[in-house]
C-alpha positions as CSV (number, residue, x, y, z in Angstrom):
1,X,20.2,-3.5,6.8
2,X,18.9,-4.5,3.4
3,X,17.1,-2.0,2.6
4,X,19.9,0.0,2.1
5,X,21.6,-2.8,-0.4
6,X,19.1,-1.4,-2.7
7,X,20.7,0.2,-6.2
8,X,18.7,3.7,-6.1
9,X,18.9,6.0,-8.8
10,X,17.7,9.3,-8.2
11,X,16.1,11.0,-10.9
12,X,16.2,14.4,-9.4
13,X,19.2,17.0,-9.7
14,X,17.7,18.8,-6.3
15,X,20.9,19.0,-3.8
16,X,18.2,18.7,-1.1
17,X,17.2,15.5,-2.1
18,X,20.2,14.1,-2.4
19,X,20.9,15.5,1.3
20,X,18.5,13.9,2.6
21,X,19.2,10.6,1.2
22,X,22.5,10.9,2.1
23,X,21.8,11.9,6.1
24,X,19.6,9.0,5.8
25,X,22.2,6.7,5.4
26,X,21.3,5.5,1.6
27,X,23.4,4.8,-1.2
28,X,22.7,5.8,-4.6
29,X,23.5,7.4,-8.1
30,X,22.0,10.6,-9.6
31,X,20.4,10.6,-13.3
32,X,19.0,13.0,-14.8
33,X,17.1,14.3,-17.9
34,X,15.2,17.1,-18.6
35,X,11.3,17.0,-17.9
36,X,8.6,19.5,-18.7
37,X,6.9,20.3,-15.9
38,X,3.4,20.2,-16.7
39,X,0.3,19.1,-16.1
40,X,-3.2,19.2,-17.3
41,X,-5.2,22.1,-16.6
42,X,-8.2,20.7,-15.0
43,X,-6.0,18.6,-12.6
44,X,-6.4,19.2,-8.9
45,X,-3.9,21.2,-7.3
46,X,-3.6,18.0,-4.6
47,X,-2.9,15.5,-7.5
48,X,-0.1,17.6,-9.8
49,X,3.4,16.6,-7.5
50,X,2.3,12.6,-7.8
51,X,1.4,13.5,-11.3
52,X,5.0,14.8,-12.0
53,X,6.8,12.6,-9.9
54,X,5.5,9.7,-12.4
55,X,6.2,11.8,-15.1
56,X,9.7,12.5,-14.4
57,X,9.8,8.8,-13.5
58,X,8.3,7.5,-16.9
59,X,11.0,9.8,-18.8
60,X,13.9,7.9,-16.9
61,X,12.6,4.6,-17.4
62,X,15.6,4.2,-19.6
63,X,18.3,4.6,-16.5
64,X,16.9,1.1,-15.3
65,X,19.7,-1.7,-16.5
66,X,18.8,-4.1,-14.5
67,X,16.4,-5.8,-11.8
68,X,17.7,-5.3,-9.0
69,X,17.6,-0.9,-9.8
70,X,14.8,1.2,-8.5
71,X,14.2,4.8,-9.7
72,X,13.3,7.5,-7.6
73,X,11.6,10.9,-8.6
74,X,10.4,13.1,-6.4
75,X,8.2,16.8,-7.0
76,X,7.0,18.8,-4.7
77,X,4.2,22.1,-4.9
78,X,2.9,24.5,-2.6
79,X,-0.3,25.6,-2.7
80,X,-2.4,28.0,-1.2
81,X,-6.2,28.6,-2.0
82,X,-6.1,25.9,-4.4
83,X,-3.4,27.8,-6.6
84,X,0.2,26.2,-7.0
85,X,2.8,28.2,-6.5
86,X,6.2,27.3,-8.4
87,X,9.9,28.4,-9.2
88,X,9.7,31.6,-9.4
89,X,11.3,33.5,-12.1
90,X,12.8,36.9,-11.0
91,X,12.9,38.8,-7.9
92,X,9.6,40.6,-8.0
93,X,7.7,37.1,-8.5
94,X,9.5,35.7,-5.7
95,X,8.2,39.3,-3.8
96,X,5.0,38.6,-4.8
97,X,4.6,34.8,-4.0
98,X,6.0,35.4,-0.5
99,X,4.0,38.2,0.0
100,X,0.9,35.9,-0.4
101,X,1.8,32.9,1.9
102,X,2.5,36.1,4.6
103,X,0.5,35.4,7.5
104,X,-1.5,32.5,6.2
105,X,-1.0,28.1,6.6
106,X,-0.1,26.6,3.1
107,X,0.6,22.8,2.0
108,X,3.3,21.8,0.9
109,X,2.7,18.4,-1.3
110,X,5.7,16.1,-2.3
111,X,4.8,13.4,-4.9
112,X,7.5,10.6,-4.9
113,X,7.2,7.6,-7.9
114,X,9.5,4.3,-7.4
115,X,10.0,2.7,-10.7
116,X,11.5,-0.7,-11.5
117,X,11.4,-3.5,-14.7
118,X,8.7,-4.4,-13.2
119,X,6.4,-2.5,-10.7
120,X,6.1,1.2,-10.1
121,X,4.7,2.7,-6.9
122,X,3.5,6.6,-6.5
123,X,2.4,8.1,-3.0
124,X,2.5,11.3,-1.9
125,X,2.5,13.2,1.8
126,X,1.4,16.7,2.7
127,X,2.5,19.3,5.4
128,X,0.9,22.3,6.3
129,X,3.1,25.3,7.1
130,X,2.0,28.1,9.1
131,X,4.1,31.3,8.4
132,X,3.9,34.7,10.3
133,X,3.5,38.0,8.7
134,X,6.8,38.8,6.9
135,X,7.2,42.7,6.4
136,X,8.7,44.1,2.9
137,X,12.2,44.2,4.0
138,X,11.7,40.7,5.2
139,X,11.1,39.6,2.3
140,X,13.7,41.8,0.1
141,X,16.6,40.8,2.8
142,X,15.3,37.1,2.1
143,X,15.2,37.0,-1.4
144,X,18.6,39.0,-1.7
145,X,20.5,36.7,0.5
146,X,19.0,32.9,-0.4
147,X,18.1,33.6,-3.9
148,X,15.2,31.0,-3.6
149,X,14.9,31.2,-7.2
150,X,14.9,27.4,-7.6
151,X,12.4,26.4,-5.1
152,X,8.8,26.5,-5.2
153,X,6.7,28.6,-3.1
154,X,9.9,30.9,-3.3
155,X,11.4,29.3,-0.3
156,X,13.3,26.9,1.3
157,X,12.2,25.5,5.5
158,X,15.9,25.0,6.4
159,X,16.8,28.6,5.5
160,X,16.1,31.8,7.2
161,X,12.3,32.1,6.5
162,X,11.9,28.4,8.2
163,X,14.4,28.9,11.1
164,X,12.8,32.7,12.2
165,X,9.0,33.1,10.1
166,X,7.7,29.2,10.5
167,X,5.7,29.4,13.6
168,X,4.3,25.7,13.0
169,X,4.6,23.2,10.6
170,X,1.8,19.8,10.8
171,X,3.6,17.3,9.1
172,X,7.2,16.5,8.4
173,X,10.2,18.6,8.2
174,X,12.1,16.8,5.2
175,X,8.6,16.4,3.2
176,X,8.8,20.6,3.4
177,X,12.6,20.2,1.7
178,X,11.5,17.8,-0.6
179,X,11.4,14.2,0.2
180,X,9.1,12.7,2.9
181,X,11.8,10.4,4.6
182,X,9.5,8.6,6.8
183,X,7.4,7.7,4.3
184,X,10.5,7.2,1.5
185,X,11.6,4.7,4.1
186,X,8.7,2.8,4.7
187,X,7.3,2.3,0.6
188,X,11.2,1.3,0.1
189,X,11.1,-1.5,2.7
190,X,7.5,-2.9,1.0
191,X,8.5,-1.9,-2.8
């Protein structure tokens, strides 16, 4: 199919992302540089993971050699109440993010940015997720065994908390992980 004769390079060093290109059946490269992730203050929580995805996008402009090479950068965010929740940074931040999205439905917002010599398209897709109460030692035996320390909202849907504390999720699985396949697909086939 010739959409998958397409030279991707993706600008993203998350092994989920690369997963799910890869169970999708694409080829490509990964390139990388390091990206600040941040964004203005006043920006609204539904506009900041196409915001960075261009961002990260616009630093890797570079990695383009040719034509026929498209860029991909991807960021997700998960918000609740309007306020983004990110990486967290030790165990008790993790506590306390997970602790907060307890019992309540979230988005999760993934922000993708195709970039080539010559056009650039950014979209992004949400999902909501709807977790069930998760009691202390839920959250301590999560954090303890999966270490979610690099993903944002302090977890991960194809781990433990997805599989047994997810009770619905409106939208799509692999947008959750990090990459909205369906819609990936479809802006690749008209980019």
């Amino acid at each position: 199919m010739k959409i998958f004769d397409k030279k991707i390079i993706l600008a993203s060093k998350s092994p989920r992302r690369s997963q799910l290109l890869t169970q999708a059946g694409f080829h490509f490269t990964v390139k990388t540089k390091e990206v600040e992730e941040v964004f203005p203050a006043d920006m609204h929580a539904d506009d900041v993971a196409p915001y960075l995805a261009e961002k990260k996008a616009m630093a890797c402009a570079d990695f383009l050699a040719s034509d026929d090479e498209i860029l991909l950068s991807a960021d997700s965010v998960v918000i609740l109440d309007e306020k983004i929740y990110g990486k967290p940074i030790d165990f008790e931040d993790a506590a306390q993010i997970l602790r907060e999205l307890s019992g309540k439905v979230h988005r999760v917002i993934t922000g993708v940015c195709f970039l080539s010599n010559t056009k650039k398209r950014v979209f992004s897709e949400v999902a909501h997720v709807h977790f069930q109460l998760l009691s202390e030692e839920e959250i301590k035996y999560y954090i303890e065994t999966y270490k979610p320390y690099d993903k944002a909202g302090a977890y991960a849907v194809q781990e433990w908390i997805g599989l047994c504390k997810v009770s619905k999720i409106e939208g799509t699985f692999s947008n959750i992980m990090g990459l909205p396949m369906e819609s990936v697909f479809r802006e690749l086939e008209a980019f």
